[in-house]
PDB file of N, CA, C and O in Angstrom, chain B, residues numbered from 101:
ATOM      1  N   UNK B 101     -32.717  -8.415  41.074  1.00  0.00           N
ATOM      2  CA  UNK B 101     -33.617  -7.459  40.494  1.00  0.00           C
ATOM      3  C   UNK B 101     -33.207  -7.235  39.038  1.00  0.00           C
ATOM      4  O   UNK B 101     -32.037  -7.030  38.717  1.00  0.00           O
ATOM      5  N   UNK B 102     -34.236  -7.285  38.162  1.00  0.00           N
ATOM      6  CA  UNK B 102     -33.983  -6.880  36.747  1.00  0.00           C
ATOM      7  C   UNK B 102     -34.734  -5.618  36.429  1.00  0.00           C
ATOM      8  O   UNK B 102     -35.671  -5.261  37.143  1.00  0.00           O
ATOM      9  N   UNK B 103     -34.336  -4.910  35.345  1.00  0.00           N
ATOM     10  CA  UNK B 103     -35.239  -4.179  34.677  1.00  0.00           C
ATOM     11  C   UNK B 103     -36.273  -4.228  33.681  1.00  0.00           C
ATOM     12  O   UNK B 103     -36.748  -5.363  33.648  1.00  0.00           O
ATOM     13  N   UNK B 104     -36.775  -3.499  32.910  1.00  0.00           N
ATOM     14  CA  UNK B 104     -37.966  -4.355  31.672  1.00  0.00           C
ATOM     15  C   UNK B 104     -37.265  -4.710  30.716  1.00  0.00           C
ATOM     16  O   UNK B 104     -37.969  -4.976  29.742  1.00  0.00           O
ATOM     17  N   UNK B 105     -35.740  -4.893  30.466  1.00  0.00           N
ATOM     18  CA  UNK B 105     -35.555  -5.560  29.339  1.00  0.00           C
ATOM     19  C   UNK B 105     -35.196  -6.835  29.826  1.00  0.00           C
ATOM     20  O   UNK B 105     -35.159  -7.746  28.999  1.00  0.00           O
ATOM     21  N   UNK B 106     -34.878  -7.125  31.205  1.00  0.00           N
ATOM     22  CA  UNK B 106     -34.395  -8.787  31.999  1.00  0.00           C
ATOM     23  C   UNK B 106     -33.073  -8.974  32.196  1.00  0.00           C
ATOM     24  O   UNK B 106     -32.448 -10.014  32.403  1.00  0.00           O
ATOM     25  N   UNK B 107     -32.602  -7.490  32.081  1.00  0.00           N
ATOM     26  CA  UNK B 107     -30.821  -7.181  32.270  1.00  0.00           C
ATOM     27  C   UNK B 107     -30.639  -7.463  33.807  1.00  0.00           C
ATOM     28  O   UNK B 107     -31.534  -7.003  34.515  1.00  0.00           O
ATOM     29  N   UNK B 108     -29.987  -7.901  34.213  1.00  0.00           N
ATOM     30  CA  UNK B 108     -29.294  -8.115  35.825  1.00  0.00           C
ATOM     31  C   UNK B 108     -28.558  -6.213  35.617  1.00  0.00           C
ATOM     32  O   UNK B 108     -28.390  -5.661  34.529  1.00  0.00           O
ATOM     33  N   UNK B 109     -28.159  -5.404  37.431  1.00  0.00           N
ATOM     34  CA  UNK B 109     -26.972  -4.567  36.831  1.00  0.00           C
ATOM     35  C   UNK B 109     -25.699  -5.021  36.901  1.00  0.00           C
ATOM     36  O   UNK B 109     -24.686  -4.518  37.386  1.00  0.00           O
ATOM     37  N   UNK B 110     -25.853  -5.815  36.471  1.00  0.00           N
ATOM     38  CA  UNK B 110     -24.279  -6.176  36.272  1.00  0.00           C
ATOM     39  C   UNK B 110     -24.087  -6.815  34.563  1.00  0.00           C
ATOM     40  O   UNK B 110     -22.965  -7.022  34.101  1.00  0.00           O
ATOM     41  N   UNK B 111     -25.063  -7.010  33.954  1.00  0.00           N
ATOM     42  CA  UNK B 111     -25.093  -7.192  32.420  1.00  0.00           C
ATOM     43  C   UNK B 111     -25.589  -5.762  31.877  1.00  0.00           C
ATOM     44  O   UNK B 111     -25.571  -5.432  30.691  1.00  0.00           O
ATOM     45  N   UNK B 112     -26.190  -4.696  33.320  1.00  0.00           N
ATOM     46  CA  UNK B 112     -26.477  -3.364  31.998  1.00  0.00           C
ATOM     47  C   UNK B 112     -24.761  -2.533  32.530  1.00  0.00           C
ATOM     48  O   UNK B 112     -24.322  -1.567  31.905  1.00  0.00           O
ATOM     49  N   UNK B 113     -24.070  -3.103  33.658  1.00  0.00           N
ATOM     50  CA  UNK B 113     -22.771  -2.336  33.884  1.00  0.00           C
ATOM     51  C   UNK B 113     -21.749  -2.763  32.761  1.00  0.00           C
ATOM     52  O   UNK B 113     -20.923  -1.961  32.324  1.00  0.00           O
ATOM     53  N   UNK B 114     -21.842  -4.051  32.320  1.00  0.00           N
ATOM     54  CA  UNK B 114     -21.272  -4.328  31.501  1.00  0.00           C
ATOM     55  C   UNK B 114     -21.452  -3.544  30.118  1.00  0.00           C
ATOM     56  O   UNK B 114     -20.617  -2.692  29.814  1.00  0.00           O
ATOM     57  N   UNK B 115     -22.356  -3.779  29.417  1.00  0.00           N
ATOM     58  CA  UNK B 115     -22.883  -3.413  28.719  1.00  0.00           C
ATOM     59  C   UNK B 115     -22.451  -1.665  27.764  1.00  0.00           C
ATOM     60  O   UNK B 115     -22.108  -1.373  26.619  1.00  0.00           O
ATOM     61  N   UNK B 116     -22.808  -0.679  29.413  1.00  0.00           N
ATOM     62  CA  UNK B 116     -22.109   0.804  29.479  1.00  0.00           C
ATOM     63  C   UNK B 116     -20.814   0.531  29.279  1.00  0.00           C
ATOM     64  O   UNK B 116     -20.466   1.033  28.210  1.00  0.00           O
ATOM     65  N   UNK B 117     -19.602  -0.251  30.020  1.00  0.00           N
ATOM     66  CA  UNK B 117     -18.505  -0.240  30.173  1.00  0.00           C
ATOM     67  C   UNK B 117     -18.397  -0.468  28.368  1.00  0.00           C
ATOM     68  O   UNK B 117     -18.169   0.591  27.783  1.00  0.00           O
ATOM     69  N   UNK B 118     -18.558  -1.940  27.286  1.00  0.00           N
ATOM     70  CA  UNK B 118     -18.306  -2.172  26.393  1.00  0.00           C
ATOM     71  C   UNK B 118     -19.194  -0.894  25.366  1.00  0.00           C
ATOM     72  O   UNK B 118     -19.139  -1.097  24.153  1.00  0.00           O
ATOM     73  N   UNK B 119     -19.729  -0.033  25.690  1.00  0.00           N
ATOM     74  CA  UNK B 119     -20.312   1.021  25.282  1.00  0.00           C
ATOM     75  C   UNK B 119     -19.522   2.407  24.787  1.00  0.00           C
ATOM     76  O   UNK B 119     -19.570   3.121  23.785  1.00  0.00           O
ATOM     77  N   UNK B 120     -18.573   2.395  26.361  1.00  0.00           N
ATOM     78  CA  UNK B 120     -17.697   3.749  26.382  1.00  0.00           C
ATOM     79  C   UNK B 120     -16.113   2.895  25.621  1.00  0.00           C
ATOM     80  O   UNK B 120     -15.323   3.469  24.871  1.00  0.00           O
ATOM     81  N   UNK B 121     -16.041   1.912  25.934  1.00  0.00           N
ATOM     82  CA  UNK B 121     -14.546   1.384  25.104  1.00  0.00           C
ATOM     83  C   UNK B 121     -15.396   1.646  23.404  1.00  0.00           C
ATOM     84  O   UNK B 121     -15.138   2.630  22.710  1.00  0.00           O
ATOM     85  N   UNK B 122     -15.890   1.110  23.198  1.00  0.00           N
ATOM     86  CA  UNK B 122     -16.147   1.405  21.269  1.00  0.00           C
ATOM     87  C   UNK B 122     -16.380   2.822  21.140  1.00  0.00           C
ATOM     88  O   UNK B 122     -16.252   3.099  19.947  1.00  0.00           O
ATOM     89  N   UNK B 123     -16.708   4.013  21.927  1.00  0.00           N
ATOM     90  CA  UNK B 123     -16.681   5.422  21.646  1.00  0.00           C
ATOM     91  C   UNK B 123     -15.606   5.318  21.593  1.00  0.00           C
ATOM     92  O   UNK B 123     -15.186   4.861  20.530  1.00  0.00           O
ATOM     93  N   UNK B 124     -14.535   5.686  22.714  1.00  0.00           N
ATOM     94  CA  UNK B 124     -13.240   5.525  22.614  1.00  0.00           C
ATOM     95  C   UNK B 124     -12.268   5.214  21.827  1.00  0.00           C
ATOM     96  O   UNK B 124     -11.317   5.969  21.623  1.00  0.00           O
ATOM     97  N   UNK B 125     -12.443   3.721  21.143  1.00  0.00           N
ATOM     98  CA  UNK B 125     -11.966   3.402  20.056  1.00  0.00           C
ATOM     99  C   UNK B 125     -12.279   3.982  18.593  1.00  0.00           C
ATOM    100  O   UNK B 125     -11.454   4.077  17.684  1.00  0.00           O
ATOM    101  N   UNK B 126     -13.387   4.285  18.553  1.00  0.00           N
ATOM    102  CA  UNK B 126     -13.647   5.250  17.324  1.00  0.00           C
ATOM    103  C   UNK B 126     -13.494   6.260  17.402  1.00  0.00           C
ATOM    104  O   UNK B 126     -13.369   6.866  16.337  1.00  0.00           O
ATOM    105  N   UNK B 127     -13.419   6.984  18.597  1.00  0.00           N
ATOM    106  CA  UNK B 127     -12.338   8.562  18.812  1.00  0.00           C
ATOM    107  C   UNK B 127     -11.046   8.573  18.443  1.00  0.00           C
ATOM    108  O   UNK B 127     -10.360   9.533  18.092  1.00  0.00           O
ATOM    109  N   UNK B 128     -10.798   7.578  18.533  1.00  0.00           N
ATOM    110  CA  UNK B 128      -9.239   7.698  18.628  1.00  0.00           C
ATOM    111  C   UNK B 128      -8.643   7.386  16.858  1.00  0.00           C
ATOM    112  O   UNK B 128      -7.693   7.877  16.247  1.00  0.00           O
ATOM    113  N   UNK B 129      -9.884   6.167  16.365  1.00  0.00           N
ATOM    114  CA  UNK B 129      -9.776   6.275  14.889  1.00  0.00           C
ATOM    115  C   UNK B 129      -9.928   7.009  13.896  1.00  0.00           C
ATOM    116  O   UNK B 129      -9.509   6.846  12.750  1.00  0.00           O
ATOM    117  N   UNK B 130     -10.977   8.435  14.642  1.00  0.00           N
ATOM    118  CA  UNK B 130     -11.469   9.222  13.841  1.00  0.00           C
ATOM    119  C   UNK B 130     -10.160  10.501  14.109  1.00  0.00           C
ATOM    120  O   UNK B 130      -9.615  10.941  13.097  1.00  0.00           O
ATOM    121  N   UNK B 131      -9.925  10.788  14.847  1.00  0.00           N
ATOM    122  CA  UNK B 131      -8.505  11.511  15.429  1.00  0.00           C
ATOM    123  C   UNK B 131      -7.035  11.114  14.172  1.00  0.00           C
ATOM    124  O   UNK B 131      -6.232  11.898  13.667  1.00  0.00           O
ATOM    125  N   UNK B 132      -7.140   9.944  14.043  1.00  0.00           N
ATOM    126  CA  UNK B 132      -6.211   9.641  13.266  1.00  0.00           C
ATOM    127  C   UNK B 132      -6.240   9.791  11.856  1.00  0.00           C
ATOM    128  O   UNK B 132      -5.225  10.044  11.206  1.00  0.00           O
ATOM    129  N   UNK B 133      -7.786   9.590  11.176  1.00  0.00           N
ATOM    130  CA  UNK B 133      -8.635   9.904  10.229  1.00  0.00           C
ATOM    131  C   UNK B 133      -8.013  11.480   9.730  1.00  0.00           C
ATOM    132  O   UNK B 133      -7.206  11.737   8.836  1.00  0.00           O
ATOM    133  N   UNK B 134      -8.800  12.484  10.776  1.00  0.00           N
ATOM    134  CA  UNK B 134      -8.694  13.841  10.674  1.00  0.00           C
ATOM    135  C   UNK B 134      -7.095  14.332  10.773  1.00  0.00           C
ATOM    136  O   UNK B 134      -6.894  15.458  10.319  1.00  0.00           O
ATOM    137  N   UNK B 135      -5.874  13.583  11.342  1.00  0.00           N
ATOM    138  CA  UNK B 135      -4.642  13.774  11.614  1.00  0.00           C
ATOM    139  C   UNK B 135      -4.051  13.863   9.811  1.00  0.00           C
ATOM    140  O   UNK B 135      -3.551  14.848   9.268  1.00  0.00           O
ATOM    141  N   UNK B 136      -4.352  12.334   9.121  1.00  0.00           N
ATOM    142  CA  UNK B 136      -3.516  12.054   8.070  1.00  0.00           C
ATOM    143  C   UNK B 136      -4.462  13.258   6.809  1.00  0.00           C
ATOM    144  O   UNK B 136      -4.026  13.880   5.841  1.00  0.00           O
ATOM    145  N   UNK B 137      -5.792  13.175   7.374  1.00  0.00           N
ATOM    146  CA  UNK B 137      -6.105  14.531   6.018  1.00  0.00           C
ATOM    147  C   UNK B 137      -5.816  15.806   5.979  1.00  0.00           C
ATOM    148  O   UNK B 137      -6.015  16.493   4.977  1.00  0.00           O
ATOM    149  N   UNK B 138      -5.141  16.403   7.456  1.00  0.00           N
ATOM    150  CA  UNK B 138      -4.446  17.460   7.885  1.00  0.00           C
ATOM    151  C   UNK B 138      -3.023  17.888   7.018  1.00  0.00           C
ATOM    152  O   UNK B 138      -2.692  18.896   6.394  1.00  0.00           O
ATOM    153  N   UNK B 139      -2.057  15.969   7.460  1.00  0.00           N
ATOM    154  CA  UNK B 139      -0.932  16.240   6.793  1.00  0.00           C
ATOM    155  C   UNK B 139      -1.175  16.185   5.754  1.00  0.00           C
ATOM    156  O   UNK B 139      -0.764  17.233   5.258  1.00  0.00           O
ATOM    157  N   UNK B 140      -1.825  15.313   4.685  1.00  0.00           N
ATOM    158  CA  UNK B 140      -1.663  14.989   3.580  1.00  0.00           C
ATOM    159  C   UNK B 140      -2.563  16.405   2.601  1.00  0.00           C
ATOM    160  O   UNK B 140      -2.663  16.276   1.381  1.00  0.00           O
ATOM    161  N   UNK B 141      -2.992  17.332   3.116  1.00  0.00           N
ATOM    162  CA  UNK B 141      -3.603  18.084   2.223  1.00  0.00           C
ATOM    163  C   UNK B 141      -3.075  18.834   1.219  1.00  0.00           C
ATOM    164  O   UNK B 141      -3.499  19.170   0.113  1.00  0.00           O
ATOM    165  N   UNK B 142      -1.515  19.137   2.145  1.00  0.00           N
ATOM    166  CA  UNK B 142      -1.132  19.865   0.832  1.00  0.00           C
ATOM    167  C   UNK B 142      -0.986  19.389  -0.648  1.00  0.00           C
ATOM    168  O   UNK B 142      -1.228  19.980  -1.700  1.00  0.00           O
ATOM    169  N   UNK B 143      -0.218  17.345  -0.237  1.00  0.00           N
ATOM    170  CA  UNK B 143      -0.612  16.679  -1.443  1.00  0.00           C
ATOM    171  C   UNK B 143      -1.974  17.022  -2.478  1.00  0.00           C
ATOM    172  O   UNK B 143      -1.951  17.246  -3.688  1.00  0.00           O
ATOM    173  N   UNK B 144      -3.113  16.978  -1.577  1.00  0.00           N
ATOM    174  CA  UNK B 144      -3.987  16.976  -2.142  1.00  0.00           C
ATOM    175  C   UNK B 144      -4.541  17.960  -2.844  1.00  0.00           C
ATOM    176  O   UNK B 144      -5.451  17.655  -3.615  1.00  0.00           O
ATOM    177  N   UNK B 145      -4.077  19.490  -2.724  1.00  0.00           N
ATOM    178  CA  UNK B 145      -4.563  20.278  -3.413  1.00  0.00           C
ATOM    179  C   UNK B 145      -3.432  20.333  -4.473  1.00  0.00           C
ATOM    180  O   UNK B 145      -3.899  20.519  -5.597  1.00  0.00           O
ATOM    181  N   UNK B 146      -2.328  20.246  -4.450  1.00  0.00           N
ATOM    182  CA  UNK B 146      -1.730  19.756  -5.966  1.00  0.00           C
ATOM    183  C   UNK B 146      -1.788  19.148  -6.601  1.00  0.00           C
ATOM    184  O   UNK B 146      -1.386  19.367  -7.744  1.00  0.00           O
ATOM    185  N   UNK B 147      -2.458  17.746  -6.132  1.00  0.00           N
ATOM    186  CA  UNK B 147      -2.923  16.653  -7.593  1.00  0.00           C
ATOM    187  C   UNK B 147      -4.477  16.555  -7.414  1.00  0.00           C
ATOM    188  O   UNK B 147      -4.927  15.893  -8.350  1.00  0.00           O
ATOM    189  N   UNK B 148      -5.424  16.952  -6.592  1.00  0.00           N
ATOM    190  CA  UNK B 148      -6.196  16.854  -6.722  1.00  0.00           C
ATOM    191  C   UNK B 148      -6.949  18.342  -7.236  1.00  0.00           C
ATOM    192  O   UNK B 148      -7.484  18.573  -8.320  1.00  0.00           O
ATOM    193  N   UNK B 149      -6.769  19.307  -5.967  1.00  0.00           N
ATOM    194  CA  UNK B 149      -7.769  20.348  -6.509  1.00  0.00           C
ATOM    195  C   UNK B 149      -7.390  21.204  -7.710  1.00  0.00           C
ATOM    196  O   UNK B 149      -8.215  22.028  -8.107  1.00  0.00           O
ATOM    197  N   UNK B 150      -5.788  21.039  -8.545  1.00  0.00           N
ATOM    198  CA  UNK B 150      -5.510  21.782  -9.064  1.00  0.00           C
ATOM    199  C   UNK B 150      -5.764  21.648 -10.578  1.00  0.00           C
ATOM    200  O   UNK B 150      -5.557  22.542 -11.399  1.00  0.00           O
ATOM    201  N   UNK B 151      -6.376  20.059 -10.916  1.00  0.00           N
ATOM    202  CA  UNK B 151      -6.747  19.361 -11.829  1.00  0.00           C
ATOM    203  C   UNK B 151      -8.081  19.792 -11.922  1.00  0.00           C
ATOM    204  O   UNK B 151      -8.793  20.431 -11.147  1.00  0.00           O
ATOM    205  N   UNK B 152      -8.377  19.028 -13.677  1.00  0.00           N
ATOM    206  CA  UNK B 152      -9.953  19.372 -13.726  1.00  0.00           C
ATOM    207  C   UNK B 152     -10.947  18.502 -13.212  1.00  0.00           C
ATOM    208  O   UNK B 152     -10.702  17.316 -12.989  1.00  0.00           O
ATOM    209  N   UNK B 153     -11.764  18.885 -13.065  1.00  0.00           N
ATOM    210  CA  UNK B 153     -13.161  17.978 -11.979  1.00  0.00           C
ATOM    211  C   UNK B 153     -13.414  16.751 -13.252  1.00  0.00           C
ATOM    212  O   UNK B 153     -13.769  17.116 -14.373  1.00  0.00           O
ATOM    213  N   UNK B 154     -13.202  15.385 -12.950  1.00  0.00           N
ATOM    214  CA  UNK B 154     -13.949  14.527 -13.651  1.00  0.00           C
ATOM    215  C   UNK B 154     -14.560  13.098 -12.846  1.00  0.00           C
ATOM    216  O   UNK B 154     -14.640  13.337 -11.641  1.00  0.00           O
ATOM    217  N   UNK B 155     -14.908  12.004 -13.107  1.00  0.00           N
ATOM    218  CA  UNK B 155     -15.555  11.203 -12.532  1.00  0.00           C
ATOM    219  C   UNK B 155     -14.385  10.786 -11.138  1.00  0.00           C
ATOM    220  O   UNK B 155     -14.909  10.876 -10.028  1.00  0.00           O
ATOM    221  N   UNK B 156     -13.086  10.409 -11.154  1.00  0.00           N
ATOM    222  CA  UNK B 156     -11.863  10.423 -10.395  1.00  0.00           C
ATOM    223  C   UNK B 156     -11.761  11.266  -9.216  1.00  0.00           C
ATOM    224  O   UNK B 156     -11.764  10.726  -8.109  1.00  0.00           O
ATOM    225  N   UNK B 157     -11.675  12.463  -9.319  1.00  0.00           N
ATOM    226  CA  UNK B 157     -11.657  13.433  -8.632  1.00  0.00           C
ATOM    227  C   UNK B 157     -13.188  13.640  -7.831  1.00  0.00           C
ATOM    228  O   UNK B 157     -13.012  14.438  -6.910  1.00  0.00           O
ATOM    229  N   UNK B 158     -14.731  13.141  -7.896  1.00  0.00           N
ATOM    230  CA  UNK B 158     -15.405  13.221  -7.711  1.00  0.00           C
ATOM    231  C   UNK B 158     -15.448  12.146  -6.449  1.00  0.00           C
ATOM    232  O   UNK B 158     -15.870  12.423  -5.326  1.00  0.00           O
ATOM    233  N   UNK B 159     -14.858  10.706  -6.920  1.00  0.00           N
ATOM    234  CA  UNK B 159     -15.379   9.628  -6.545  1.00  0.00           C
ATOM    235  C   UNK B 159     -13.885   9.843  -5.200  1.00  0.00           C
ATOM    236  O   UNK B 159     -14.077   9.300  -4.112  1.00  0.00           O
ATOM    237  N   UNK B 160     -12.564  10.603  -5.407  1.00  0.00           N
ATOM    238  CA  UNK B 160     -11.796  10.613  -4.099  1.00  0.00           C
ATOM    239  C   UNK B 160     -12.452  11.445  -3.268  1.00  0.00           C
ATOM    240  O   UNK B 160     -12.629  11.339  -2.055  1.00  0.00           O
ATOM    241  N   UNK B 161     -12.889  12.504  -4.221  1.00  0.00           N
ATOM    242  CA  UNK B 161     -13.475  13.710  -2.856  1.00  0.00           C
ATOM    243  C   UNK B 161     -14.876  12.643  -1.824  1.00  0.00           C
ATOM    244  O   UNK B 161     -15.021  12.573  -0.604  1.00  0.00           O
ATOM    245  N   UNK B 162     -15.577  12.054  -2.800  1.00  0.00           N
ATOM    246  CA  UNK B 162     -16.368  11.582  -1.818  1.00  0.00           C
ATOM    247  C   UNK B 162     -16.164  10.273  -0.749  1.00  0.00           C
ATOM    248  O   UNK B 162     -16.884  10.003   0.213  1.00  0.00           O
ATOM    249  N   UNK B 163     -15.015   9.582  -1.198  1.00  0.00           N
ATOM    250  CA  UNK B 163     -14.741   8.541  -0.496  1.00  0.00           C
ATOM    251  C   UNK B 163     -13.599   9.310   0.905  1.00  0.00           C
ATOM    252  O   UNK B 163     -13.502   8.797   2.020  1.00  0.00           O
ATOM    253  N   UNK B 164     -12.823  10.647   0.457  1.00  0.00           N
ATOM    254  CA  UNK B 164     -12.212  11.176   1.360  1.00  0.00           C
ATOM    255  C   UNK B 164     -13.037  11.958   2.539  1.00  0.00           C
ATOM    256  O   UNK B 164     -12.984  11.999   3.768  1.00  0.00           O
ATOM    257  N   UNK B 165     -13.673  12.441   1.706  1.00  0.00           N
ATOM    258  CA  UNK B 165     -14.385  13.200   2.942  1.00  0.00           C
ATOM    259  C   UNK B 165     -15.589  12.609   3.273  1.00  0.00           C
ATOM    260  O   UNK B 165     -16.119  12.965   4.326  1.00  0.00           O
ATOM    261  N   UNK B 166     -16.097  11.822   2.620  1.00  0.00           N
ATOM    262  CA  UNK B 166     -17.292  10.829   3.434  1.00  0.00           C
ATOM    263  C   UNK B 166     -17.188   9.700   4.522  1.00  0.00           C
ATOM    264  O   UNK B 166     -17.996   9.137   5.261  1.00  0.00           O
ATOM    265  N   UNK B 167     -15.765   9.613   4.282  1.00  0.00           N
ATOM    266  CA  UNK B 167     -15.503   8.759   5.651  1.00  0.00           C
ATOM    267  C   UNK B 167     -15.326   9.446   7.058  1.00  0.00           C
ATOM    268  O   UNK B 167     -15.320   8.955   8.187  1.00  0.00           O
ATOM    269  N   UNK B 168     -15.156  10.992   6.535  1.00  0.00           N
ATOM    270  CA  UNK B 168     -14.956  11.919   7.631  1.00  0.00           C
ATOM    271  C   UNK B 168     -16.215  12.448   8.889  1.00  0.00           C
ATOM    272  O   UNK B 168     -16.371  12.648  10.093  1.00  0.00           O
ATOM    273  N   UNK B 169     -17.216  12.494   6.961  1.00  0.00           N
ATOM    274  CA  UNK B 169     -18.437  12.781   8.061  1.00  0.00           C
ATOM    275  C   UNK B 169     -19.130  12.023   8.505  1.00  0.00           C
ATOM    276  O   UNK B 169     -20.067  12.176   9.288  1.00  0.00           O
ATOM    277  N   UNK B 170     -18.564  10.783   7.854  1.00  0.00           N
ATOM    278  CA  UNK B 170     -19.839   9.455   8.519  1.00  0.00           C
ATOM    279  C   UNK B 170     -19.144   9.686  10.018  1.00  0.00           C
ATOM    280  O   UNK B 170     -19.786  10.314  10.860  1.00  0.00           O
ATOM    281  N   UNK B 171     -17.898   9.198  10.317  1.00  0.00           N
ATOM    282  CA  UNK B 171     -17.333   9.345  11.150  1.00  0.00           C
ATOM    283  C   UNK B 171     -17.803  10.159  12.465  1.00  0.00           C
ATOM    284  O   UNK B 171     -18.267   9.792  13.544  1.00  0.00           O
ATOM    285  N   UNK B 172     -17.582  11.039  12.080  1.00  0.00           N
ATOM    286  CA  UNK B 172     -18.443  12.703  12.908  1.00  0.00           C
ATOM    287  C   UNK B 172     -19.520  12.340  13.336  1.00  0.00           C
ATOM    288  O   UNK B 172     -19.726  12.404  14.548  1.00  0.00           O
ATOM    289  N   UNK B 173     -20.402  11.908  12.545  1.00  0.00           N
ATOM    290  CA  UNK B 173     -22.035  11.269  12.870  1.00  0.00           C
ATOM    291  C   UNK B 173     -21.882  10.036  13.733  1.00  0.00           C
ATOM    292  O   UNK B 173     -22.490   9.953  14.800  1.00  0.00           O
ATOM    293  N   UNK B 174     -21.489   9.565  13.519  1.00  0.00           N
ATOM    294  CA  UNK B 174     -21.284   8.085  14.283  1.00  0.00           C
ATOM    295  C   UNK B 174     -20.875   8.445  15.727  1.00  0.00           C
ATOM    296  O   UNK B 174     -21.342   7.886  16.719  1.00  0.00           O
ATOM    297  N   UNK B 175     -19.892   9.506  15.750  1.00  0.00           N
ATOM    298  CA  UNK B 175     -19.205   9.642  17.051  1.00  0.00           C
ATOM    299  C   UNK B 175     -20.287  10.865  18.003  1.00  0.00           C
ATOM    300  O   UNK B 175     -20.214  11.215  19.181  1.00  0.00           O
ATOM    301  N   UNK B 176     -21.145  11.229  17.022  1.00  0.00           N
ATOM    302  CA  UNK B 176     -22.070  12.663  17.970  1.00  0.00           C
ATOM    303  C   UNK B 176     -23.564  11.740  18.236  1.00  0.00           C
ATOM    304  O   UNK B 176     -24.343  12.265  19.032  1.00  0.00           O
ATOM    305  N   UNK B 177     -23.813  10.965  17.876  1.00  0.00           N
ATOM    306  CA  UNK B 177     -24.877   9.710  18.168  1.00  0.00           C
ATOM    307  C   UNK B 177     -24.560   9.186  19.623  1.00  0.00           C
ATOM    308  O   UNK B 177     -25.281   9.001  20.604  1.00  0.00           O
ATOM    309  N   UNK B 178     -23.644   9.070  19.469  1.00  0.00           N
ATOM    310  CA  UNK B 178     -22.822   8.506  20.679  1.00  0.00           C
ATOM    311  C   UNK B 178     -23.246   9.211  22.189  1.00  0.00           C
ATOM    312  O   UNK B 178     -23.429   8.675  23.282  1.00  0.00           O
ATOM    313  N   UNK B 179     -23.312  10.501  21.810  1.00  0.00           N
ATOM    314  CA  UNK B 179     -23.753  11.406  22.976  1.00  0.00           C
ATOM    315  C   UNK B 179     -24.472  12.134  22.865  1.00  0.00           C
ATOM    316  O   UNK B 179     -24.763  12.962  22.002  1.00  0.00           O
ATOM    317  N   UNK B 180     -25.183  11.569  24.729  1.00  0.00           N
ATOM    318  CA  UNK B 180     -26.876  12.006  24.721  1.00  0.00           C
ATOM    319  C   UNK B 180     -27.048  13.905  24.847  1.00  0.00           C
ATOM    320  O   UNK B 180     -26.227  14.706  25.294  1.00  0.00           O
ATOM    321  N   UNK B 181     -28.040  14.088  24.428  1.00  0.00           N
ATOM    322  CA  UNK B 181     -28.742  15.259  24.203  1.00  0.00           C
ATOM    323  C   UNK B 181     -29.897  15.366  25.066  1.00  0.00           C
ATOM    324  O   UNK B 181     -30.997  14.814  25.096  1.00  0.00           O
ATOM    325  N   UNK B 182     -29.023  16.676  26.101  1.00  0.00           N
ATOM    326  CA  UNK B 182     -30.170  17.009  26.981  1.00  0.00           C
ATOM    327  C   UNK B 182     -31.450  17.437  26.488  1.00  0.00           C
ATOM    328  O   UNK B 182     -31.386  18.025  25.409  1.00  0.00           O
ATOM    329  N   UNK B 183     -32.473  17.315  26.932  1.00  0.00           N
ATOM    330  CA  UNK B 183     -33.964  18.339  26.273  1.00  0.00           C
ATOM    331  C   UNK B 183     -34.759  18.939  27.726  1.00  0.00           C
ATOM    332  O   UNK B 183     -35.913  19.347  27.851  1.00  0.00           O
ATOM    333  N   UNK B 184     -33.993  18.853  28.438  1.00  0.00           N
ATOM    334  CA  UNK B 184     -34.352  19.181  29.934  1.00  0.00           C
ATOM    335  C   UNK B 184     -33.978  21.525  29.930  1.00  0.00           C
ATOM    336  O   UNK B 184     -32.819  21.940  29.924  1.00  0.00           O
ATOM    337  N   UNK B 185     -34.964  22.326  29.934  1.00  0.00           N
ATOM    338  CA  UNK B 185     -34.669  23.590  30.203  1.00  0.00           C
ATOM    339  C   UNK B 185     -34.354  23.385  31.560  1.00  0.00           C
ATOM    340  O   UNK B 185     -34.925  22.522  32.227  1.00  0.00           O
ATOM    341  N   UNK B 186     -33.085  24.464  32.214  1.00  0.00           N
ATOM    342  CA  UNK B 186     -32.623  24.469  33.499  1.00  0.00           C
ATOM    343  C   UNK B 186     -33.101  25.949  33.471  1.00  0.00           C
ATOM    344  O   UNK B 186     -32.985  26.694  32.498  1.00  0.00           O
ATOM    345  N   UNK B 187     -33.615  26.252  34.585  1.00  0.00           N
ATOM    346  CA  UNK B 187     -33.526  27.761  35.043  1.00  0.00           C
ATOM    347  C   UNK B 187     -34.792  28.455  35.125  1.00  0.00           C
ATOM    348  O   UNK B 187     -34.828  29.636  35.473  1.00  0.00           O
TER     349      UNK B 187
END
């Protein structure tokens, strides 16, 4: 038996299984992500925030913290959203 895309369940079991390992793995990257900007902040507000704002300081803030929120997004995509009211 297939479904309408012509998956066997055992290519859509697969499929889920290689589904929840890449959440996983990007949890665990994004964990590590959010770990080193934890420690490293205090660095960062002494050479970074304590300086004046110029193209440098613009282009770390956005490469630092844009990897954070892509991150975030990537990992809340990941999980489904009920639209079902209970009660």
């Amino acid at each position: 038996m297939s479904d309408e895309l012509g998956l066997t369940p055992d290519e859509v079991i697969f499929l889920v299984s290689q589904n929840q390992i890449s959440v996983s793995i990007f949890t665990v990257a994004l964990t590590l992500v959010i770990y080193d900007t934890i420690l490293s902040f205090p660095n960062e507000v002494r050479c970074i925030w304590q300086r004046r704002f110029g193209t440098g300081t613009v282009l770390y803030l956005f490469i630092r913290y844009g990897t954070v929120f892509y991150m975030l997004l990537w990992l809340l995509q990941g999980f489904p959203i009920s639209t079902t009211v209970i009660g």
